[in-house]
C-alpha positions in Angstrom: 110.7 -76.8 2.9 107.0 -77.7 2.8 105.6 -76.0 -0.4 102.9 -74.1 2.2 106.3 -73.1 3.7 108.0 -71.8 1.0 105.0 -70.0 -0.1 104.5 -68.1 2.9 108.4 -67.1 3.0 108.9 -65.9 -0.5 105.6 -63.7 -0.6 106.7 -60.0 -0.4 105.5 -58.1 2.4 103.6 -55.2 0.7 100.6 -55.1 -1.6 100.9 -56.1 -4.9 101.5 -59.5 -7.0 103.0 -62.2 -5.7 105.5 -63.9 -7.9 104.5 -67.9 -8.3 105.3 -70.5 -10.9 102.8 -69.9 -13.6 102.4 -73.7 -14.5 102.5 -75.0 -10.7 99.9 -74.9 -8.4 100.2 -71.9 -5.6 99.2 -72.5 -2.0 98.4 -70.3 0.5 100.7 -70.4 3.5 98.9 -70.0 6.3 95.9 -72.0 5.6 96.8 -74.9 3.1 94.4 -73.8 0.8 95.8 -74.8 -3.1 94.9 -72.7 -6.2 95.9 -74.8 -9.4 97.2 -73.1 -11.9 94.1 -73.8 -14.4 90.7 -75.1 -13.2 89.2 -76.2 -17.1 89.2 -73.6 -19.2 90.4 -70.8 -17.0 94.3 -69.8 -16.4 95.5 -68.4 -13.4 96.6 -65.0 -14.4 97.4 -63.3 -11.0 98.1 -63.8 -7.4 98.2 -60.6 -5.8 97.5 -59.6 -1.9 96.3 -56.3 -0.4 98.4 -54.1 2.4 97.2 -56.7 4.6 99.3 -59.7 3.4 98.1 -63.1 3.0 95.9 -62.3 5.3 93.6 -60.7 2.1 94.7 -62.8 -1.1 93.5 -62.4 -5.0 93.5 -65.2 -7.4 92.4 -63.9 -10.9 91.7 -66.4 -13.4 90.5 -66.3 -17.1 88.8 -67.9 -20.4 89.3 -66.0 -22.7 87.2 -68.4 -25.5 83.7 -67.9 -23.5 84.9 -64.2 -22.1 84.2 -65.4 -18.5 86.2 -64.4 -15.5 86.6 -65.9 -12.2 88.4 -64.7 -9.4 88.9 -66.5 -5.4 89.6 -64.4 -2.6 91.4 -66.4 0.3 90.9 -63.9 3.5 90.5 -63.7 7.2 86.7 -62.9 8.3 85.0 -61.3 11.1 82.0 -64.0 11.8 83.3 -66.3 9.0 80.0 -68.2 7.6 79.0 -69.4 4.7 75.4 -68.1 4.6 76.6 -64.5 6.2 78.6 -63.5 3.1 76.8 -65.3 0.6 73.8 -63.3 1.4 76.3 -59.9 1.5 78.0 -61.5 -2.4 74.7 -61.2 -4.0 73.3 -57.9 -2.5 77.1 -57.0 -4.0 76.3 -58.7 -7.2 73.5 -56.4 -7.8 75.4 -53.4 -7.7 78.4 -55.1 -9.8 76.1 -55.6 -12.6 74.4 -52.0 -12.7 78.5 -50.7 -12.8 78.6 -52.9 -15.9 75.5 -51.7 -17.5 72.7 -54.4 -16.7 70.7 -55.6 -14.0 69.3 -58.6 -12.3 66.9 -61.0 -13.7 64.9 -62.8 -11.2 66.3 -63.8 -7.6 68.9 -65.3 -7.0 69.4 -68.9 -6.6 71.7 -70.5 -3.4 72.6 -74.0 -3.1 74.3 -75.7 -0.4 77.5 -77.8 -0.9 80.3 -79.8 0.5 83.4 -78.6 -0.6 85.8 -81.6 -2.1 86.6 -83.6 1.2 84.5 -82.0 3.4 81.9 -84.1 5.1 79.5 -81.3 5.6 77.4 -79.1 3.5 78.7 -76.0 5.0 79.4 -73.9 1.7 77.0 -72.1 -0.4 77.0 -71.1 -4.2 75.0 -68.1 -5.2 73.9 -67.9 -9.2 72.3 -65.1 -10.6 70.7 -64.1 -14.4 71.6 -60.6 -15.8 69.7 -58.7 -18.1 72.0 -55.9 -20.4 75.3 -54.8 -20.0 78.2 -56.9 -20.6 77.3 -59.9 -18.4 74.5 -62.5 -19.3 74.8 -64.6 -15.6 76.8 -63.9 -12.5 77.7 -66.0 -9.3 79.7 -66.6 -5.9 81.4 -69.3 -4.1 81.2 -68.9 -0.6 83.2 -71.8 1.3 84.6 -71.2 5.6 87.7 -72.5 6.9 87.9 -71.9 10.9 88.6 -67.9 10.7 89.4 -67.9 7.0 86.8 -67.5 4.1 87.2 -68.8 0.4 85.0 -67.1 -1.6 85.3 -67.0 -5.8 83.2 -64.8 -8.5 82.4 -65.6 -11.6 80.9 -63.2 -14.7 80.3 -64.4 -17.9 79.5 -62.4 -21.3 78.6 -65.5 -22.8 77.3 -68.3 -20.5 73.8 -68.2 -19.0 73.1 -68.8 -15.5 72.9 -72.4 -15.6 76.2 -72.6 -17.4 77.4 -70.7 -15.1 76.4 -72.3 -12.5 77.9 -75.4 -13.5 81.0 -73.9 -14.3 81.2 -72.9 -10.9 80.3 -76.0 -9.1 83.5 -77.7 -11.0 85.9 -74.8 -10.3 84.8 -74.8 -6.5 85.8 -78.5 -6.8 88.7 -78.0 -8.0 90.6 -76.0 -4.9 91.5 -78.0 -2.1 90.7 -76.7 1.0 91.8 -78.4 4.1 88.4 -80.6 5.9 87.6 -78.8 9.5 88.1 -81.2 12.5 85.0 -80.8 13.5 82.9 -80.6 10.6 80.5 -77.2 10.4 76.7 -77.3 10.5 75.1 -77.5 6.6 74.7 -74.0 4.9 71.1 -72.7 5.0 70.5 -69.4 2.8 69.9 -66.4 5.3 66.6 -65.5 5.8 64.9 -62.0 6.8 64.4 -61.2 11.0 60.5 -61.5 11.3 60.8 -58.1 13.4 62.9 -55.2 13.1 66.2 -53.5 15.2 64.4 -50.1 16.9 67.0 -48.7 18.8 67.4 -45.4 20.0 71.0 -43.3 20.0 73.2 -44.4 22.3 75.7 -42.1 24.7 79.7 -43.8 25.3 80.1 -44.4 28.8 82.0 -41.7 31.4 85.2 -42.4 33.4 84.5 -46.2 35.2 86.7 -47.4 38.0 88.8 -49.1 35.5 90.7 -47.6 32.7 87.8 -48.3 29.7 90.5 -48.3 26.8 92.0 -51.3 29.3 88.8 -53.3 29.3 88.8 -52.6 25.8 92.0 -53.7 25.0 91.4 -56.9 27.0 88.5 -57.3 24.9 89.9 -56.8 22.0 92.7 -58.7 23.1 90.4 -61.7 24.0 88.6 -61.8 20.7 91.8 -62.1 18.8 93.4 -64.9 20.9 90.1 -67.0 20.9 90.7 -66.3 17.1 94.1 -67.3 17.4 93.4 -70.4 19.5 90.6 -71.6 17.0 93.0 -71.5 14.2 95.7 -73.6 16.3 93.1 -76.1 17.4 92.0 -76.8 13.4 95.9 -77.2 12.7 96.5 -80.1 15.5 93.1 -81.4 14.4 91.8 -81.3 17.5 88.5 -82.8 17.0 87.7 -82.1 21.1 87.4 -78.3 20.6 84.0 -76.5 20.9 81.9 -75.8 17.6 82.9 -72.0 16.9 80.2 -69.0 17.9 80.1 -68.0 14.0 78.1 -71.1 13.2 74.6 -70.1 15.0 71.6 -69.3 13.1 71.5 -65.3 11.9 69.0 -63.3 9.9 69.1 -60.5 8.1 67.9 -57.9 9.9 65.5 -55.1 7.5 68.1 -52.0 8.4 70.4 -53.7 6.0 71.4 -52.0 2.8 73.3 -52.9 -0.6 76.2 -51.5 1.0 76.2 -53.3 3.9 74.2 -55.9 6.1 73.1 -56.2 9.5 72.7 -59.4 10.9 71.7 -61.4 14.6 69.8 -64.1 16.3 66.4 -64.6 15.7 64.5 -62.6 17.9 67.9 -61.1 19.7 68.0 -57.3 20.9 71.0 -57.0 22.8 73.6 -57.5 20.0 74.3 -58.2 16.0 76.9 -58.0 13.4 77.2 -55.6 10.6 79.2 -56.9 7.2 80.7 -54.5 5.7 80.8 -54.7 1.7 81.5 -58.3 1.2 85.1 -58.7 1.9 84.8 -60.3 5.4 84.8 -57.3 7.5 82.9 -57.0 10.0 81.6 -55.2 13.0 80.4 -56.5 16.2 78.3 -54.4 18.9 77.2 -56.2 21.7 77.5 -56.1 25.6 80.4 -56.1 27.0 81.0 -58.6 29.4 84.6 -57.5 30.9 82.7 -54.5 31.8 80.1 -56.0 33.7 83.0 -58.3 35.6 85.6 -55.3 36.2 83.2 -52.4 36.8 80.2 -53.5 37.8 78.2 -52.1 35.0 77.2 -53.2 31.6 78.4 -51.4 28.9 78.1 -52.1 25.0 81.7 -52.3 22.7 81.7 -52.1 19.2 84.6 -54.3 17.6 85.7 -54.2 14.0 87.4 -57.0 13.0 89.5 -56.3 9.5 91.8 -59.3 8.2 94.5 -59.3 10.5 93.7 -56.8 12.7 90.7 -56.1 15.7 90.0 -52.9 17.0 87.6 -51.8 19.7 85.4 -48.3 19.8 84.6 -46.3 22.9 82.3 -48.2 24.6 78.0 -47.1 25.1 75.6 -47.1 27.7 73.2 -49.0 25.4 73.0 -50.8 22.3 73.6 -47.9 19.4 72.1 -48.6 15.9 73.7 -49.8 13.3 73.9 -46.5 11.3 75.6 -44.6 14.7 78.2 -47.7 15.3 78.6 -47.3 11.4 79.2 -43.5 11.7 81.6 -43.6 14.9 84.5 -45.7 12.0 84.9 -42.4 10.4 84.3 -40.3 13.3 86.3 -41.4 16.5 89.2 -43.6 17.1 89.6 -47.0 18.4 90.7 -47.1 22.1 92.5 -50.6 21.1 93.9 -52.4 18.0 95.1 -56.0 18.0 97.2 -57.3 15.3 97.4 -61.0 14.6 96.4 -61.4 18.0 99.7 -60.8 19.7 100.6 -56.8 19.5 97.9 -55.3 21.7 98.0 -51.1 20.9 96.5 -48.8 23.6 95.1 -45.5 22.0 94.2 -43.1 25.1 
């Protein structure tokens, strides 16, 4: 059995640690990706996954000599870009290093790279000074793979931020994740939308001629197969498919927050994409094209997209704000869930 194989089978099914051979390299089933089992001076202490599976992986790893940890997160992504979550990782570094006491010195500092093998410079690192607290520099990795992100962090009581920075460069060459098919645009650091998302509360839509939790569910259902089908077409190396939607342009928009961003096309009104912390979640709210085919009417769906799993919200007669789609998580239920884009759930 392939060691990818065997990987994937012996995992256990629930959250926790996953048992692996301490001195052996570890790869992650389901994309290829490898973790050694030291990168220099760091050990690999843990490989652990969240209720989720290996479709949300933790790989801690520490030097104990220079007090510096570094941990990679291997996870499924709603809108899986390098310059997305890189921008989300240091709005999150920020708030890491007030938890620990300190705070940021200076802005950060992003640079584009090609991960080992990769002919592209689709990755970005993200390198940031502290002042006080525990931590003199802190940092981020982010590097895509199809509908998977690689991201690492790095936090050093000891190194400065160039040290740190360098240290990171080498770890991030040290993994070995699998070269795209077709090779993703060059990383660019997000910038700020030169106007801002006004948008007035929206109302859901009444009864259509359709069942809408059915249009929803075929959305839903739709954006999880085109997942699906993305990921097969990087596995045969099909070099023929089209470049995937995530890698257009996006800025920040200035509704964001620390806690989470709120990003679309330059000068585009109709639709965007919130990140939520800086874990790859994400939710989408947009027009809803089913509904303008099936019922004759245009509509507006907002689609969270967790790891494994995509679920649809009642659908709104216009574009909401961010804050309302936010709200409506923890207020109302999805009309449709789709799980590793084959069980399709119906909620009336």
């Amino acid at each position: 059995m392939p060691e990818s194989q065997a990987a994937e089978a012996t995992a256990p099914a629930k959250a926790g640690p996953i048992v692996v051979d301490t001195a052996a390299a570890w790869t992650h089933g389901p994309t290829g990706i490898v973790l050694p089992a030291a990168i220099g001076a760091f050990t690999r202490t843990e490989v652990s996954q969240s209720d989720h599976g290996l479709a949300d992986v933790s790989i801690s790893y520490q030097d104990n000599v220079s007090r510096t940890a570094l941990t990679v997160y291997v996870f499924r992504a709603g809108w899986p870009q390098a310059p997305l979550w890189a921008d989300r990782l240091s709005q999150v570094m920020a708030m890491s290093a007030q938890r620990n006491g300190g705070t940021l010195a200076g802005p950060p500092s992003f640079a584009a790279f090609a991960p080992t093998g990769h002919v592209n410079a689709s990755a970005l690192r993200v390198v940031q000074a502290v002042q006080g607290g525990q931590w003199q520099a802190t940092g981020a990795v982010v590097i895509p793979y199809g509908q998977w992100l690689v991201t690492m962090r790095m936090s050093s009581a000891t190194l400065d931020a160039k040290v740190l920075d360098a240290q990171l460069t080498t770890a991030a060459a040290a993994l070995h994740v699998p070269a795209p098919a077709q090779p993703l645009p060059a990383a660019v650091p997000m910038i700020p939308c030169t106007d801002t998302l006004t948008l007035k509360p929206a109302k859901h839509v009444g009864p259509s001629k359709s069942s809408n939790s059915l249009i929803d569910a075929l959305l839903g259902a739709a954006l999880a197969q085109s997942q699906g089908a993305a990921e097969e077409a990087e596995a045969k190396g099909d070099a023929t498919s089209e470049p995937p939607p995530y890698a257009a342009t996006l800025c920040r928009d200035p509704s964001s927050s620390i806690d989470h961003g709120v990003y679309r096309a330059p000068g585009d009104r109709q639709r965007y994409v919130i990140a939520l912390g800086d874990a790859g979640i994400t939710l989408a709210v947009g027009p809803n094209t089913l509904s303008a085919l099936l019922d004759k009417r245009l509509t507006y769906s907002a689609t969270l997209t967790m790891f494994d799993k995509v679920m649809v919200y009642p659908a709104y007669a216009s574009l909401p704000p961010p804050d309302q789609a936010i709200a409506a998580l923890d207020r109302e239920h999805a009309q449709s869930e789709t799980s590793d884009g084959k069980s399709i759930t119906i909620h009336p």
